[in-house]
C-alpha positions in Angstrom: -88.9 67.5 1.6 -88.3 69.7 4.3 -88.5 73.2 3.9 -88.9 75.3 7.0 -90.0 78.6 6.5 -91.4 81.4 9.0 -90.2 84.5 11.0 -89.5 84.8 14.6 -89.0 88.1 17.1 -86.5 88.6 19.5 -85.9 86.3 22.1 -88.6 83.9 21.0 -89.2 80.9 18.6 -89.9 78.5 15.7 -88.9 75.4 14.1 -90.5 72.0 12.6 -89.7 68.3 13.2 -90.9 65.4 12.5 -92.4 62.3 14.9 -92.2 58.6 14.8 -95.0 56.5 15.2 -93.5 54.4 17.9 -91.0 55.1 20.8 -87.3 54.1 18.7 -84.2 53.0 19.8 -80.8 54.5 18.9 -78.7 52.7 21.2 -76.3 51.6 18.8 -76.1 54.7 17.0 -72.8 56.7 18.0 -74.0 60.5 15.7 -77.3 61.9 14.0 -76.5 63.5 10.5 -78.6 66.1 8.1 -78.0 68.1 5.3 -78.4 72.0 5.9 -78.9 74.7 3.6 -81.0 78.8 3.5 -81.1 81.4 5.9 -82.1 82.2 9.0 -80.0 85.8 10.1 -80.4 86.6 13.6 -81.5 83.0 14.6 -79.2 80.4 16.9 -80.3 76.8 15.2 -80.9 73.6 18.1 -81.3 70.3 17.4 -83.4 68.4 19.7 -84.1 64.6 20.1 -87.3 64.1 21.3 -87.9 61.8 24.0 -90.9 59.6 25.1 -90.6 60.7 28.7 -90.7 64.6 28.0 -93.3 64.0 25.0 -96.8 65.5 26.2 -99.7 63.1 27.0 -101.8 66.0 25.4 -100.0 65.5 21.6 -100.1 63.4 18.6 -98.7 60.9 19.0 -98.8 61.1 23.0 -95.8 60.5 25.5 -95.4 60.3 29.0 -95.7 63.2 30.2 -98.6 64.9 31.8 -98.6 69.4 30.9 -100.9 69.7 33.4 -98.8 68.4 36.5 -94.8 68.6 35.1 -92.4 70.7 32.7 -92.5 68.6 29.9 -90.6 69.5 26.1 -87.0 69.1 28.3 -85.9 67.3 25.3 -82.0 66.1 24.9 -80.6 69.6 22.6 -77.9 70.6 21.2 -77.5 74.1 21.3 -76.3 76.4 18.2 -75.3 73.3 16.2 -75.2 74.7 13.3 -75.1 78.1 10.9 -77.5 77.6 7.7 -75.7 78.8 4.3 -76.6 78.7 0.8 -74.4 75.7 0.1 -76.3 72.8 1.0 -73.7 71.5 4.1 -73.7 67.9 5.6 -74.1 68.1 9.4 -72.6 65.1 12.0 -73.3 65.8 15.7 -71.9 62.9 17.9 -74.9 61.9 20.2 -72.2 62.4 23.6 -72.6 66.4 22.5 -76.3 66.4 23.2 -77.3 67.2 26.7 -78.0 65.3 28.9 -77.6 62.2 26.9 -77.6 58.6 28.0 -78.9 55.0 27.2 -82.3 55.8 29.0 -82.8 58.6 26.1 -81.5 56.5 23.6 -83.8 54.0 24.4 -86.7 56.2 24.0 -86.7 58.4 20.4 -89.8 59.8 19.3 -88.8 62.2 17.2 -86.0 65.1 15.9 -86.8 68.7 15.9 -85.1 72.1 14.8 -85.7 74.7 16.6 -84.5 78.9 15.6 -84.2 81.5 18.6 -84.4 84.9 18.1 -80.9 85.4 19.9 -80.1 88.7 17.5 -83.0 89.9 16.9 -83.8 93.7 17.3 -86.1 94.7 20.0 -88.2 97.0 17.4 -91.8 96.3 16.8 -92.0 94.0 13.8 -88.1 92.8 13.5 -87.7 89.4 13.4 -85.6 86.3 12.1 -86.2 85.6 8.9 -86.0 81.7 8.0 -85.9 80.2 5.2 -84.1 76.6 5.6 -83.8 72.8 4.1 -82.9 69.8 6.3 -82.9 66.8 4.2 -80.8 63.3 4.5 -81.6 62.9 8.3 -79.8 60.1 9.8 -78.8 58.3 12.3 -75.2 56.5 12.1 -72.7 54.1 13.4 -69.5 54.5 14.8 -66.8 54.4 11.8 -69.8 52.6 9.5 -70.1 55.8 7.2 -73.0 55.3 4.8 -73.2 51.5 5.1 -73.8 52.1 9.0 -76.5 54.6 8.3 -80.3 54.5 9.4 -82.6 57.2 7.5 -84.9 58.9 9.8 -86.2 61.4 7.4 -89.1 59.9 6.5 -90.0 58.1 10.0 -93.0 59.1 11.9 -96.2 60.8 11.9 -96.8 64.9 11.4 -95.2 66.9 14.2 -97.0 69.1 16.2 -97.5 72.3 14.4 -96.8 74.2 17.8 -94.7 71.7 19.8 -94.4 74.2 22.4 -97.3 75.4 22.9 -98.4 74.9 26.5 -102.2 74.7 25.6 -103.5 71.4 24.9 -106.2 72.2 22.9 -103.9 73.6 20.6 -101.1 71.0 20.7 -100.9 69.1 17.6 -103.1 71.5 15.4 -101.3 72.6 12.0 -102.1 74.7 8.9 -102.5 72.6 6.2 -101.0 75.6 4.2 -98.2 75.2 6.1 -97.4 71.7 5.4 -95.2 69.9 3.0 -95.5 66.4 2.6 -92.5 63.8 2.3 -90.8 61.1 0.4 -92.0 57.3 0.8 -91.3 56.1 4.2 -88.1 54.8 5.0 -87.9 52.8 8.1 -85.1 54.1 11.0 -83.6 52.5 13.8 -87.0 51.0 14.7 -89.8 53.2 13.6 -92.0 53.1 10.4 -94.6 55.4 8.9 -94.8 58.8 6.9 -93.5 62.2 8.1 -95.0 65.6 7.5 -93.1 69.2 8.1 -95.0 72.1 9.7 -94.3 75.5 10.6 -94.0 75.7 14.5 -95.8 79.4 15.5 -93.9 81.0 17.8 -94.9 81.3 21.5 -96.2 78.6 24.5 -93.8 76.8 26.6 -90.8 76.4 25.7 -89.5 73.5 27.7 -85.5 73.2 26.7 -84.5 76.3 28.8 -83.1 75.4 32.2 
């Protein structure tokens, strides 16, 4: 369901996500929760929560943000939240580790991406991070509700932007269909409904999470 594959060089970047098809709330969600397994050697993983507010005007589906006049893509991240291995490993991230993180972002979900950095990554022409990854079960759960308290988001949204950082909007939102992989039936989340699609991200464009 969601296998991320690609390559990136030295100090740049890749990933894939997925988008819901309308602004969710996660207010009463206390962690966010995948499953994790592959490669990527030279690559620091982040997991970002996209937000309405930071969400160009210019992509499918739009946010609030206008490219042309603001930074947007400042997305809520967590920063090297994980290692991938070949044992398939469950991931729990409490929401209060994401930064900056508060009920105004919680109130305003429109999406989860992954996104690999070529932190060790040679500076010879042609090395790069290999990646080849899964990130299944995604999830959004309550405090001490385990399972029972758990919303899928996996399968909640509409196909993410095959370049999400891309910082031309002619380009934003424009994927190889070679490159996608469909999902499972949707599952609704927290509030959101509607089908989910994984893409490559090419590396490159504006990358917005850097401060």
């Amino acid at each position: 369901m969601g296998h991320v594959t690609g390559a990136v060089t030295a100090a740049d970047y890749g990933g894939a996500g997925l988008s819901f098809q309308v602004c969710t709330t996660v207010e009463s969600f206390t962690h966010v929760q995948f499953t994790l397994s592959g490669a990527s050697p030279g690559c620091d993983l982040e997991l970002q929560i996209k937000t309405f507010d930071q969400q160009p005007k210019q992509q499918t589906p739009p946010g609030g943000c206008d490219q042309n006049y603001e930074s947007c893509y400042n997305f809520p991240v967590k920063r090297q939240v994980a290692v991938p291995t070949a044992q398939p490993t469950v991931i729990t991230t409490p929401l209060a580790e994401i930064t900056p993180w508060s009920a105004r972002n919680a109130a305003q979900v429109v999406g989860l991406q992954w996104q690999f950095t070529g932190t060790k990554v040679g500076p010879d022409a042609g090395a790069a991070c290999p990646i080849d990854v899964r990130i299944t079960g995604i999830r959004f759960l309550h405090p001490d509700a385990g399972d029972a308290g758990a919303s899928d988001a996996a399968d909640a949204g509409t196909s993410d932007p095959a370049d999400g950082g891309t910082s031309d909007p002619a380009d934003a939102g424009a994927s190889d269909a070679a490159d996608a992989e469909t999902s499972d039936p949707a599952r609704a989340p927290a509030r959101g409904r509607g089908a989910s699609r994984w893409f490559k991200m090419r590396a490159g464009g504006e990358r917005g999470v850097r401060r």
